[in-house]
N, C-alpha and C positions, 0 to 999 in steps of 0.2 A: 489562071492567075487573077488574082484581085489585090487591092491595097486601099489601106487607107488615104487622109485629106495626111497633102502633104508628103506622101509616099512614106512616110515613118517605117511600115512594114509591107511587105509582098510574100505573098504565096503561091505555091505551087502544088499541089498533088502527087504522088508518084504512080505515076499511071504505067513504068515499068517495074514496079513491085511482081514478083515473082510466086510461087509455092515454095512452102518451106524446103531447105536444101541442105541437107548434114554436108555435103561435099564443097560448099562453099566455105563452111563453119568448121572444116575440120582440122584447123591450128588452134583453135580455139576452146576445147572442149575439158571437160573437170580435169581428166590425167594432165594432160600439156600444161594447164595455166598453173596446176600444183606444180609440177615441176618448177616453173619461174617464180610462184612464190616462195618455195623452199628457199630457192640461193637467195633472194630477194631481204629473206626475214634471218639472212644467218650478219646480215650487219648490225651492227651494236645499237645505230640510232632509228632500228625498223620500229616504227609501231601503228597497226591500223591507224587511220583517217576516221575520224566521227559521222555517224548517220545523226544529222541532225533534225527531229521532229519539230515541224512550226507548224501547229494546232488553228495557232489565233490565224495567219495567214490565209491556211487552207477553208476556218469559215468565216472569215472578210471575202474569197475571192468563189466562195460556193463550190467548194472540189472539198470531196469524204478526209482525204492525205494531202501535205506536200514533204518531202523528203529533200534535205540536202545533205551531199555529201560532202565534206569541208575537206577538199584539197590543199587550204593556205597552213595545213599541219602537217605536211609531207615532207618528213627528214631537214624541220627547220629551215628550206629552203622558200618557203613559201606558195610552193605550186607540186601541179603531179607529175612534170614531166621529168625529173630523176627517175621516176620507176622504170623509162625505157632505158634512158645514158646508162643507168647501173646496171642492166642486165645486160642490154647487148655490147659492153667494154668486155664483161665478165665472160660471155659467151664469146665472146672474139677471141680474147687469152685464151679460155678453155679448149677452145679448136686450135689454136698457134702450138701448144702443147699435145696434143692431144688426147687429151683427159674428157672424158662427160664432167661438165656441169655441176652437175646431182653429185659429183664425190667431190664436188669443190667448196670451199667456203670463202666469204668476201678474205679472211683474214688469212686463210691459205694462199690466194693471189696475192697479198702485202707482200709475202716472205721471199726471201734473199733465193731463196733456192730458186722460187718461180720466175723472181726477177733475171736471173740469169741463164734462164732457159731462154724467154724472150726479148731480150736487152731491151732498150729505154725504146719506146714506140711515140708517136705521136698523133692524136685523134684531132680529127679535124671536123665542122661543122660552121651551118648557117642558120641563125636565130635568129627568133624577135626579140627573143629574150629568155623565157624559163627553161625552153630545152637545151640552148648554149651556156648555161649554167647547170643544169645535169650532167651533162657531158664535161665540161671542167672538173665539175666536182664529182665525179665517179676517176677522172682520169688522173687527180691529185690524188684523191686517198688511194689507188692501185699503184703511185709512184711511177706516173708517165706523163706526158705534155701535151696539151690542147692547144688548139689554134682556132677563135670562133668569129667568124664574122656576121656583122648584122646588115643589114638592108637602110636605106636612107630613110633619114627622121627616127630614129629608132631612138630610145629614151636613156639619154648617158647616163641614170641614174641605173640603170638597168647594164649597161656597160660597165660601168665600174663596177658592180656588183660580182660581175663573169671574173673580169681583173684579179677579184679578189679571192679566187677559186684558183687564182694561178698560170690563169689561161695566157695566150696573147691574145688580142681583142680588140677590134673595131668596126667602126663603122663605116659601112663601104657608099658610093655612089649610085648601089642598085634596088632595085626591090627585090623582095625577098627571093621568090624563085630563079632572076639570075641570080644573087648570093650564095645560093644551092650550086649553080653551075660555074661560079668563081670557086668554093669550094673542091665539086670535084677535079676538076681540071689541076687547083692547086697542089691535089694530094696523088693527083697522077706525076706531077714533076718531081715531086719530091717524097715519091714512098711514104704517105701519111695515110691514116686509116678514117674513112667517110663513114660517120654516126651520123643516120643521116632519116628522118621518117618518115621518106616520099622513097617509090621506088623509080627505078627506070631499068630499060633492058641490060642485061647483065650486074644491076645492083638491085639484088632481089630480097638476098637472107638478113642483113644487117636490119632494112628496115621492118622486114618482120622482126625479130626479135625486138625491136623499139614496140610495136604495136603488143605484141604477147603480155611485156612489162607492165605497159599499159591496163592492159585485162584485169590484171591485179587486182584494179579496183574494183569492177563487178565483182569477183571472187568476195572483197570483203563483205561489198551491199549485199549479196544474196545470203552471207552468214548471219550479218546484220540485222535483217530484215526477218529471219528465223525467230528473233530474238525480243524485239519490241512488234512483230507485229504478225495478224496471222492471215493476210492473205500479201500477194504481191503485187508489183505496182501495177497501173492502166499504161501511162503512159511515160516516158524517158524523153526527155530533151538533150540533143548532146551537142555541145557546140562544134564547128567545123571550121577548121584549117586547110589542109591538105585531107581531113578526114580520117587520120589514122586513129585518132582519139576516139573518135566519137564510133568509125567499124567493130575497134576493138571491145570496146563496152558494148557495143550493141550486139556483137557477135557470142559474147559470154552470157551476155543474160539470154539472149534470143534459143542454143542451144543448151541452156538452165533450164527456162520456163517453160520448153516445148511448146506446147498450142495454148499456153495460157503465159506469152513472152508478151511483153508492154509493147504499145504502139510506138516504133523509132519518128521524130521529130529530129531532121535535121537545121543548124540556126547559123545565119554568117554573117557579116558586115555587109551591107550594099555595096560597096567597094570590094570584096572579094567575094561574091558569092557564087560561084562557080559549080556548086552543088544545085543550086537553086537554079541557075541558067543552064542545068544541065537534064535538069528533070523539066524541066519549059519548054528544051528540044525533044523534036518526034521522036530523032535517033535514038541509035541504041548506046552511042559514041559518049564520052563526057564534055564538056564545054572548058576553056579557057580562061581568066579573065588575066589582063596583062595592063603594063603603066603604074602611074604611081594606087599607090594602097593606103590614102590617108584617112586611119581610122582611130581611134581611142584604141580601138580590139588588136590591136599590135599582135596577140597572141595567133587573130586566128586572120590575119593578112598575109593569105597567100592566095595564087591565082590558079594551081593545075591541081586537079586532083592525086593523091597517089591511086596507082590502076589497083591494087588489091582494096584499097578501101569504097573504092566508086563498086566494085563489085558485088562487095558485102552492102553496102548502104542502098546500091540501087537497086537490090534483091529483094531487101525485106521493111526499106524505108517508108511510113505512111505519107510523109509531108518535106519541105523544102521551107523555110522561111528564111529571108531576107529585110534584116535589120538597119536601120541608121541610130550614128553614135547616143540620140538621147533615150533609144530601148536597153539601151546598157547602163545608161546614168542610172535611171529611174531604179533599174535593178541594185545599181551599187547601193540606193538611197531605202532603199525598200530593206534590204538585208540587215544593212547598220542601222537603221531604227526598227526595231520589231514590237508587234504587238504584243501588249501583255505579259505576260511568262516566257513567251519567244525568245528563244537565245539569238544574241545578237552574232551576227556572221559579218565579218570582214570582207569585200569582195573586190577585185581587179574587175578592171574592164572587159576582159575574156571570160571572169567569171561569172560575171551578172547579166548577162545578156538573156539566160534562159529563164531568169526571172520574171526583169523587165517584160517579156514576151506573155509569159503566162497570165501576168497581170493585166495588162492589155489586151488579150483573148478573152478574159470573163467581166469586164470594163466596157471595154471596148462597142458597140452596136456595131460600129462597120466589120468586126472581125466576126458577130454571131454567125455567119457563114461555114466559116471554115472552123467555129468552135465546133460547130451541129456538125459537122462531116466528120471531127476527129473523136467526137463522141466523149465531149470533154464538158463533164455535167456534175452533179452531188454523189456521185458513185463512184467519181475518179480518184486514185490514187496519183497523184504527182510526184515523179524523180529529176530531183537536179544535181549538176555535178558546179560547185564551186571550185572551178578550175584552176582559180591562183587568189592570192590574197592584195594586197596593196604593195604591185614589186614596185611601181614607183609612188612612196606615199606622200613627195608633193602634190601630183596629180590625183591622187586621191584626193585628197583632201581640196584642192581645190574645185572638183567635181562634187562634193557631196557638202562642202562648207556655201559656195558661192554659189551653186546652183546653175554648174556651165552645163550644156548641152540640156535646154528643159525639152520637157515633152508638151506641144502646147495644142494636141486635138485630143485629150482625155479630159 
């Protein structure tokens, strides 16, 4: 591990990186993810996310590519995490009925017939925010009832957002991962159905299907990427939560690109980084991080990993990084001003993290270390995933107007 002045960032190696493994990767593979995106794209407001090319970026910061892919366009809700709530609602009715999937369509699950197969159901979950408004908002347009709790300090602007999906909604006294366990226990008393994208023993399939939905995206990037460009990427930054995000895209491109699949970079807040403090331990176990989680990255503030995505990440991960909140500003600031003909990208603080990172990796001197290790030079190709847009655009804006959280050893 090394870090810069001021600990701004830390890293780690993955020194239990594994040989490639189909049997790790095999929910994840071209059949499967078609599957999910078929029902996925049979809703009215599906429409691919943009691969964004920033030229001038990639030669201000000496990398061949950078590529973003603009999640703040995902089903107008601002972020990706609808892609999991809408399939695994849709795949939960689908099995309450016992129908596949594949002969279902989002508008078939509206219809009175289906509703009265399954009478009126209620989904229940624990957010920071974007995924407890997919899950509202998958559970409204299907004509059933959400209940979403958040974790303390969590951004009311962002709460009332859920509200406005229908849901019931608040903000609880815990951090995220008890939230999780307030959740399930609540929908044990009360017959409610846990969308939920961490596993535990005995709740296994739900949140796979959250991570499959996920996939999605890689599925578009690699159609994408056919199309404006003819080689693919070096390397993929993906941010981590609980990690199902970043398993799932890295498990789609990884069994894509076979032995020409991009280097996985996994990226977390200092305050939850739990991936990073797990690849730092010898073992072969994952690490914990617990207490409060006070971070700008709301998104990706949680402390346990899910066990299937530590799996896939500690398999085939190159690196670990551990961020503090002004690797995320600088990113937010980086996006919304672009150089030149740069299309200008909107970013959340979950989303700009892998930015801010890259930036400071080809900037940086105390980082040339572990730039030289991950082989990130004039030849690289760079992928990032713009994860969500400005879901609370006072703090947006007060982050990228007033210049909170600077970066002050670059």
């Amino acid at each position: 591990m090394q870090q810069t002045k001021k600990e701004n960032i830390q890293w780690q190696i993955n020194e239990k990186k594994k040989p490639y493994s189909s049997k790790v990767l095999h929910d994840f593979t071209n059949s499967e993810i078609k599957r999910v995106y078929q029902f996925q794209k049979t809703h009215p407001l599906y429409n691919e996310t943009p691969l964004v090319r920033l030229s001038n970026l990639a030669a201000e910061l000496g990398v061949e590519e950078i590529f973003v892919k603009n999640e703040a366009c995902r089903f107008g809700l601002n972020a990706f995490k609808v892609l999991g709530g809408i399939y695994a609602v849709g795949k939960f009715l689908a099995e309450r009925i016992g129908r596949d999937i594949e002969s279902l369509s989002f508008e078939e699950l509206k219809s009175p017939k289906i509703r009265e197969l399954t009478g009126e159901l209620t989904f229940i979950s624990a957010t920071d925010g974007n995924h407890g408004r997919g899950v509202a908002w998958a559970a409204r347009e299907l004509g059933h009832k959400s209940v979403i709790y958040m974790p303390k300090g969590s951004s009311t602007r962002r709460l009332e957002a859920i509200k406005a999906e229908g849901a019931h909604a608040e903000i609880t006294h815990y951090n995220y991962d008890d939230a999780v366990r307030l959740a399930s226990s609540h929908a044990k008393v009360n017959g409610w159905i846990v969308i939920q994208d961490t596993s535990w023993e005995g709740y296994e399939d739900i949140p796979l299907w959250i991570m499959q939905g996920y996939a999605t995206i890689s599925k578009e990037i690699v159609e994408q990427m056919e199309v404006i460009s003819e080689e693919p990427p070096t390397h993929v930054f993906l941010q981590a939560g609980v990690g199902s995000f970043a398993s799932s895209v890295a498990a789609f491109l990884i069994q894509h690109y076979r032995e020409r699949y991009p280097k996985i970079i996994v990226v977390e807040p200092h305050q939850a980084n739990c991936f990073y403090l797990s690849f730092k331990n010898k073992g072969e176990s994952f690490q914990t991080v617990s207490g409060d989680m006070d971070t700008i990255m709301a998104g990706l503030a949680c402390g346990e990993p899910n066990p299937r995505a530590w799996d896939i990440l500690s398999h085939f991960s190159e690196a670990s990084f551990s961020c503090d909140d002004s690797i995320s500003a600088l990113g937010m600031r980086i996006l919304g001003n672009p150089i030149g003909k740069d299309q200008r990208i909107i970013s959340g603080e979950s989303g700009s993290v892998t930015t801010g990172l890259i930036y400071c990796l080809t900037k940086n001197k105390a980082l040339f270390e572990v730039k030289e290790k991950l082989k990130i030079n004039e030849k690289s190709r760079i992928l990032l995933i713009n994860t969500e847009g400005d879901t609370d655009e006072a703090h947006y804006r007060k982050t990228v107007w007033e210049g909170t959280y600077p970066l002050t050893n670059i």
